[in-house]
N, C-alpha and C positions, 0 to 999 in steps of 0.2 A: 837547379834553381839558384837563383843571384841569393847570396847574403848579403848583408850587411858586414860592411869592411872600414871598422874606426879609424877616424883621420880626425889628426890635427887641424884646424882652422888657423890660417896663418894671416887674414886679413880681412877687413869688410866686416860687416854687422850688422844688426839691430838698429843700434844708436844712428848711423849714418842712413838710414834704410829710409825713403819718401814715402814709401807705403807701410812703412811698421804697425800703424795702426789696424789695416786690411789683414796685413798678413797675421797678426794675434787671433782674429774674429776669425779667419780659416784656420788657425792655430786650434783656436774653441770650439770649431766645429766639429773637427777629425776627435778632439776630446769625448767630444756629447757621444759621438756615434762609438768609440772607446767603452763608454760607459754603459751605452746601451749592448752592446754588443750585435750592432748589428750592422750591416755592410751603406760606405759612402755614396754610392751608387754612381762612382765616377769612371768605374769599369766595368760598366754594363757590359753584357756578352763575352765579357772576357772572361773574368774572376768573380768569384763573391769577397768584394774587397774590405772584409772588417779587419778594420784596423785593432791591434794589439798595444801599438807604442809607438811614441812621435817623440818624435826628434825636432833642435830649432837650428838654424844656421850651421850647416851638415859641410859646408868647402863639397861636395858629391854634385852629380851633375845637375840635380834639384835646387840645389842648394840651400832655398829657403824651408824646406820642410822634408823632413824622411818619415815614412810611414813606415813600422812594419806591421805586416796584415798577418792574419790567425795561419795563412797557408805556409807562412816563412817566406815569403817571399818580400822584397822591398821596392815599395813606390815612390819615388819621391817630387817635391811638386817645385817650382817656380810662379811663384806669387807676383801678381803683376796690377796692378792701378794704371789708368789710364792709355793702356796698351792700344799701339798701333802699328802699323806695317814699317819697317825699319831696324835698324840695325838692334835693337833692343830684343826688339822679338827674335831677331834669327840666334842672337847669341843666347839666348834662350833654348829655341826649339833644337840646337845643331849639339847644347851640351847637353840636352835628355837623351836625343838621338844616340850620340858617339855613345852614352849613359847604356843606353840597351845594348848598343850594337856589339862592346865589348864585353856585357854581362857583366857590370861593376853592378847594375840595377834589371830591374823586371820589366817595372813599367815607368811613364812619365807623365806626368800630367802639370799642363798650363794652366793654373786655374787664375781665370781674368776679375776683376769686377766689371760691371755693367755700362761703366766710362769708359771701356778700352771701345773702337771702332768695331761698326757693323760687320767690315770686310774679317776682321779677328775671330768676333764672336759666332759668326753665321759662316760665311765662306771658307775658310781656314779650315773648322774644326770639323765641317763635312768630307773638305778635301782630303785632310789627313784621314778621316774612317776609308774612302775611298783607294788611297792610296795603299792604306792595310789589307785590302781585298784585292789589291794588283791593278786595279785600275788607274790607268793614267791618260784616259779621253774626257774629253768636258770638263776640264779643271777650270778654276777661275784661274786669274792672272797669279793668286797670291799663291794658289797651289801649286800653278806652274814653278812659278818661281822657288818654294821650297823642292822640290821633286831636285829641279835644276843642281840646289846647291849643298844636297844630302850625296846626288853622285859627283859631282866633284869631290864632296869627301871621302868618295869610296864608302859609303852608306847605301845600303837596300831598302830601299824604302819600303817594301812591302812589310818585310821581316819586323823595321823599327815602327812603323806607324800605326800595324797591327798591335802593337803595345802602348800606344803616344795617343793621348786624348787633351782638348782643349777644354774645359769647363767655365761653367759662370757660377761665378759664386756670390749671389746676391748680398752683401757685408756691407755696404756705404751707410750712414747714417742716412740718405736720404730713400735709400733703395733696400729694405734689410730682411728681404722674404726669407734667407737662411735664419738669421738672426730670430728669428719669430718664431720658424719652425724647431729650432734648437732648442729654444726658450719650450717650446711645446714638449719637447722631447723629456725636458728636465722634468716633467711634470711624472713621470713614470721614474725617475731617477729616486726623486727625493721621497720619505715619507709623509713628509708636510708638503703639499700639491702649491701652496702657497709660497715658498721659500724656491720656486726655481728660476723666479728673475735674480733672485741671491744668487743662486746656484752658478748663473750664467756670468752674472758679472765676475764672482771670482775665479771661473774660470778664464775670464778673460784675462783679468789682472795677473795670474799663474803662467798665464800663456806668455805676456810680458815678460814678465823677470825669466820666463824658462829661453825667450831669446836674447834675452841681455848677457847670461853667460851660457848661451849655446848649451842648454842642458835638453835629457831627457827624459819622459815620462810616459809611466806604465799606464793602464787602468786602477791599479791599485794604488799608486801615487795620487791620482786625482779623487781618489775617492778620499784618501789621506785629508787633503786640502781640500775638502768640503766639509767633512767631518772635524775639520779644526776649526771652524768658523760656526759650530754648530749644526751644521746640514745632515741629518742622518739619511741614510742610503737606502734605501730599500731592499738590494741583494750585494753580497757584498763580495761574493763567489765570481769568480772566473768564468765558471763552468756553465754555458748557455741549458743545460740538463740541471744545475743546481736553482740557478733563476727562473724556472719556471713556475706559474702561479697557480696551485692546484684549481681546476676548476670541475671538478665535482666526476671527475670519467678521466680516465689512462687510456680509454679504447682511440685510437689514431683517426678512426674514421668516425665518431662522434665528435671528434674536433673537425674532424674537418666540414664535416655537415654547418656545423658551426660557426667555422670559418665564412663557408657559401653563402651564409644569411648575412653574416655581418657585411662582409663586400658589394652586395645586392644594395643594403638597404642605406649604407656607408654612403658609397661615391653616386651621383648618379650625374651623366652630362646634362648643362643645358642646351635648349634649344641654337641658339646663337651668339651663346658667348662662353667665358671659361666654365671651371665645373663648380657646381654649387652642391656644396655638402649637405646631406640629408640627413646626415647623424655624427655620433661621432668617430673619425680614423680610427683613435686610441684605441676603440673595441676591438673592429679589424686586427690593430696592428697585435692588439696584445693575444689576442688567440691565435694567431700566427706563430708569437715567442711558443707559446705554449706547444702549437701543431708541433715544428721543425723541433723541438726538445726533447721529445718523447722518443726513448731507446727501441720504443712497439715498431716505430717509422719503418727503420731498417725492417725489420723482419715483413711488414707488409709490403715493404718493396718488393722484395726477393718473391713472397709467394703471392699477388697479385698484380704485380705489373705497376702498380701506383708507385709514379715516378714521383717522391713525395718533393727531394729536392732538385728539379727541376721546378716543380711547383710552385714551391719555398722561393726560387730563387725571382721567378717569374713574375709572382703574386707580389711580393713583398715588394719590389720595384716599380708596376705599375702602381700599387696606394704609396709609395711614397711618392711615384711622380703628380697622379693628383691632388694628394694633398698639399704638395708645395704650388701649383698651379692654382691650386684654391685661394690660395693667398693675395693672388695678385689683385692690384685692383688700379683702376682708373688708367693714366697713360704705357702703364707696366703688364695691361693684359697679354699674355702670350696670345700668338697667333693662335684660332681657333683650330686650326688642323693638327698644333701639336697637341692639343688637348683632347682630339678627337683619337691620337695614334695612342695617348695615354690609358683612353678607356678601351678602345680596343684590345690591346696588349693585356688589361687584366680580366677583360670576356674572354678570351682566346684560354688563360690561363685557368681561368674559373670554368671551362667548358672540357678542357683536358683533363681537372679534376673528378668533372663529375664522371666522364666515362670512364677512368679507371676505379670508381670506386662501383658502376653497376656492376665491373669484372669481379669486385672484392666477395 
């Protein structure tokens, strides 16, 4: 597995940076998710990617951002505003690339806001999934085009793209469905449910000064800097087994029973348009923490087949992805068929469940 390998930063920055405001608000996002301890979901199928500790202005092939995630392993991102097909984006894509190919890093991630072009956001970031699977038929021209100039560098594309993901990171002030949903997040953060627009902003503001001198920070750092401003925390452990919220049974599969009512009654699709919430995620999500926490897990895996993290990893990613779909509204609704692949994926996962638990 790639470490992280400290370097000196000999130029560039923050200060000079056109998108520093973006890149702080994806700074505060990887924080929130820090704090919750629970995975970005920007390496779906890959990794369960929670982050441990972020890094700001790395000189690494990321540059603007280094994750390191709970598995050891490090991701690092390139932060981009108003991205488009050009030279911008290849010297981007080709320094994550070389980034994998030589195991200085794990994975890489583009993550755009919602200004960069169609052809970035939509064609690019499927070409490159495609590309990771070995396929190199039916590309767009921009996939052609990267494929083209990965082997001129003597890069495998398969090898590097199977680790290389494009994300959108809803941050602009006029677009700020992450911003919302982090602000949501905070709400399980703090013990005052009220104090997570606080919460958010001075993580924001932290996130700032942590790239003004290229600094980095733990989860326990950021809890530092909330808890200095007043914010008291609600768990203040590391340990996803310490944060869990007693709720009345230790038995695995009484949570999970639990689990299948909340998801049922939680998300449900509409008819013809995005998904409209029925209740609230928070439930879901929080007897989830509680499911995947429980030391019982293991051992029910082993003697009935309930493949609890698979589950966990499965379940948790479809209600985040409809709950951030939830959000959308007016010219920003996603297409209904990704909302349609959103609830399927946690039927699929919710129906895996329940026949490993008749085996229980």
């Amino acid at each position: 597995m790639a470490k992280r390998t400290k370097k000196v930063r000999t130029g560039g920055g923050a200060a000079t940076s056109g998108g520093v405001n973006f890149q702080a608000v994806v700074t505060a996002f990887v924080a929130v998710r820090a704090l919750r301890a629970v995975p970005l979901v920007w390496l779906e199928g890959i990794v369960s990617d929670v982050p441990v500790a972020v890094w700001a202005e790395t000189n690494g092939p990321g540059d603007d951002i280094c994750v390191e995630l709970e598995s050891g392993d490090v991701l690092e991102v390139q932060v981009k505003k108003g991205l488009d097909r050009g030279s911008v984006l290849w010297d981007s894509l080709e320094r994550l690339a070389l980034g994998i190919q030589e195991n200085t890093i794990r994975y890489g991630v583009l993550a755009v806001a919602p200004d960069s072009s169609l052809t970035v956001r939509n064609d690019l970031s499927r070409d490159i999934e495609r590309l990771g699977q070995g396929r190199t038929d039916d590309l767009t021209a921009i996939g052609s085009e990267l494929n083209n100039r990965l082997a001129r560098l003597g890069i495998e594309a398969a090898k590097v793209c199977a680790n290389l993901r494009v994300r959108v990171v809803n941050g602009l002030a006029a677009d700020g469905i992450h911003i919302t949903a982090a602000k949501d997040a905070l709400r399980w953060v703090c013990i005052d449910e009220q104090k997570a627009e606080d919460a958010w902003n001075e993580l924001y503001r932290d996130c700032i000064a942590m790239m003004e001198i290229r600094g980095r920070r733990t989860r326990e750092r950021f809890i530092q800097v909330l808890e200095s401003i007043g914010i008291e925390v609600r768990n203040r452990s590391n340990s996803r087994a310490e944060q869990a919220v007693p709720a009345g049974s230790d038995d695995p599969k009484v949570l999970a029973q639990r689990l299948l009512l909340a998801i049922e009654k939680g998300v449900k699709p509409g008819t013809n348009g995005p998904i409209q919430p029925e209740a609230s995620f928070r439930e879901a999500d929080q007897i989830l923490q509680e499911y995947r926490s429980l030391s019982a897990v293991a051992l029910l895996d082993g003697e009935t087949h309930l493949r609890s993290a698979e589950f966990v990893r499965d379940a948790y990613s479809a209600i985040e992805k409809v709950r951030l779909l939830s959000l959308t509204s007016g010219d920003r609704q996603p297409q209904w068929s990704h909302a349609d692949s959103a609830w399927k994926t946690l039927i699929h996962a919710k129906d895996r469940l329940e026949t490993a638990l008749k085996r229980a």
